[in-house]
C-alpha positions in Angstrom: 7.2 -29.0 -27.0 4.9 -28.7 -24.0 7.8 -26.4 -22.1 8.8 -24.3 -25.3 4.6 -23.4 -25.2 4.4 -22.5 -21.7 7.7 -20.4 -22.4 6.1 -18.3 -25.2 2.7 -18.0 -23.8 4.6 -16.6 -20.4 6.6 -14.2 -22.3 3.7 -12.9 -24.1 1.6 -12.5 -20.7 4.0 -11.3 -18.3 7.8 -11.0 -19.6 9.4 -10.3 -15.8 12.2 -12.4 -16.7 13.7 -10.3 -19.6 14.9 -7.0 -17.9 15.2 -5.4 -21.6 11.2 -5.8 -22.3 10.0 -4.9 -18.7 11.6 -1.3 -18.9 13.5 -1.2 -15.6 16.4 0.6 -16.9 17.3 4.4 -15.6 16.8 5.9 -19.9 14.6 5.6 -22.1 10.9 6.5 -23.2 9.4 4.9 -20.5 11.1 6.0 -17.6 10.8 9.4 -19.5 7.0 9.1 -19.3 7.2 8.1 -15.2 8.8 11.1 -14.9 6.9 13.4 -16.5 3.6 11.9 -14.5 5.5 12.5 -11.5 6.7 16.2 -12.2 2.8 16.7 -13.5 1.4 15.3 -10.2 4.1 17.3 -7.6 3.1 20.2 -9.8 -0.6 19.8 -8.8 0.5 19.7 -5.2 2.4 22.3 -5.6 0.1 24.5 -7.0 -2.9 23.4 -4.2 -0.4 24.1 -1.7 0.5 27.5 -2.9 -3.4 28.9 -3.9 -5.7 26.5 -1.9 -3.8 26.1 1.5 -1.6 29.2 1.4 1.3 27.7 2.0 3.7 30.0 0.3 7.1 28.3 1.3 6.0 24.7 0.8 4.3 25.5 -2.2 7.6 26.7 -3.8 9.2 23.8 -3.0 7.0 21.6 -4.1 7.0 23.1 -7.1 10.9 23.5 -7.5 11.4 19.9 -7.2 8.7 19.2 -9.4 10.9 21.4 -12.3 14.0 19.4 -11.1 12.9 16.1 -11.5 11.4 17.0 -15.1 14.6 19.0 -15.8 16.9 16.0 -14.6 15.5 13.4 -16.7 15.9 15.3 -19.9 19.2 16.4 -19.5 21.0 15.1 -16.4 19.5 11.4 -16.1 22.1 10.4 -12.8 20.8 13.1 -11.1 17.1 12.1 -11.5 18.4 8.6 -10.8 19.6 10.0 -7.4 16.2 11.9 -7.1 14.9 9.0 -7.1 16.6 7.0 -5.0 16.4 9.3 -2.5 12.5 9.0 -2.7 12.7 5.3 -2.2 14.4 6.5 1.3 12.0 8.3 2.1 9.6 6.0 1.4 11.0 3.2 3.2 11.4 5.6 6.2 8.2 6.9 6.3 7.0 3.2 6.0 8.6 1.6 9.0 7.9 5.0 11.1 4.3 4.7 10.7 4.8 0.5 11.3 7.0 1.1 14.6 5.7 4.5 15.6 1.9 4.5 15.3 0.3 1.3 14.1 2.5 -1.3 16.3 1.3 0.4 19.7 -2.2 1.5 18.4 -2.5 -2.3 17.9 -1.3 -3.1 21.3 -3.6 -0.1 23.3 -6.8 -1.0 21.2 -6.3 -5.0 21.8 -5.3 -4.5 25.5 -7.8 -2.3 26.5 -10.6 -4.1 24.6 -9.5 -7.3 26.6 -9.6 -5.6 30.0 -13.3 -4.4 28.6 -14.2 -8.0 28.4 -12.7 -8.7 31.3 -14.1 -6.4 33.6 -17.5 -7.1 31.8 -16.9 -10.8 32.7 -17.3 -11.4 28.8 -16.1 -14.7 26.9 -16.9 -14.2 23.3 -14.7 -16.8 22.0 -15.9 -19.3 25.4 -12.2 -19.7 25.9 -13.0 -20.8 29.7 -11.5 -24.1 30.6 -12.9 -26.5 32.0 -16.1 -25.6 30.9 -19.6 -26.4 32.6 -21.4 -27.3 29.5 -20.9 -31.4 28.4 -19.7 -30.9 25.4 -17.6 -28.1 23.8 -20.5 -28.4 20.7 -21.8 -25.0 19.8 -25.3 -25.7 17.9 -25.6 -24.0 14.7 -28.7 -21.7 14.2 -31.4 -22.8 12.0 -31.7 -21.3 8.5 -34.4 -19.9 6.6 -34.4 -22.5 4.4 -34.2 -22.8 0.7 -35.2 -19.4 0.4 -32.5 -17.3 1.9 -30.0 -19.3 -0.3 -31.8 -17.5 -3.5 -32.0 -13.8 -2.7 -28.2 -13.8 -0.7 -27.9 -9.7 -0.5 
């Protein structure tokens, strides 16, 4: 009873189990509707590209694949299936360039040189040095302003 209520009450919340009621498949009004956002939205681009920026060449092609991808899900569906797909390649690409290419090493500079900053500054913000000359490793916490500070927070 308890199980067959917890069943119903996650099906009406969040059905993720039941493919056919989440709209995953490549047809149908909802992917329909995706697309149409996403033609709507290159379009945009398109347009600022082509008016604002003067970019004349990009601006046409942003605008030609946003009239394929509308134009593919109407009446060629595997096509705007391999639009798509494509995308996600790109996606994922651009993703682990901008992992491995920029933000890996500008971790690793910024981290590096702000430890050789401390160092050269002779700087122990965490008082990792050990063995320490203090006798006890005990930092005292700072007094408070009492029960008023508690009531107005921000």
């Amino acid at each position: 009873m308890k199980n067959e209520i917890q069943s119903r009450v996650a099906q009406a919340i969040w059905p993720w189990r039941d493919v056919s009621k989440v709209g995953t498949g490549s047809s149908g009004p909802g992917v329909r509707r995706r697309c149409v956002v996403q033609s709507a939205v290159t379009l945009i681009a398109g347009l600022l590209l082509l008016f604002v920026f003067r970019k004349v060449w990009l601006g046409y092609v942003v605008l030609l694949l946003a009239a394929v991808t509308l134009l593919s899900v109407f009446f060629t569906p595997p096509v705007f299936r391999c639009i798509e797909r494509g995308g996600r390649i790109l996606a994922r690409g651009v993703m682990i360039g901008l992992t491995w290419i920029l933000l890996a090493p500008f971790f690793y500079v910024c981290f590096i040189f702000g430890r050789l900053c401390l160092l050269l500054m002779r700087k122990d913000p965490l008082c990792r040095k050990f063995p320490s000359d203090e006798k006890s490793y005990w930092v005292p916490r700072s007094e408070t302003g009492g029960s008023e500070c508690y009531r107005r927070q921000y």
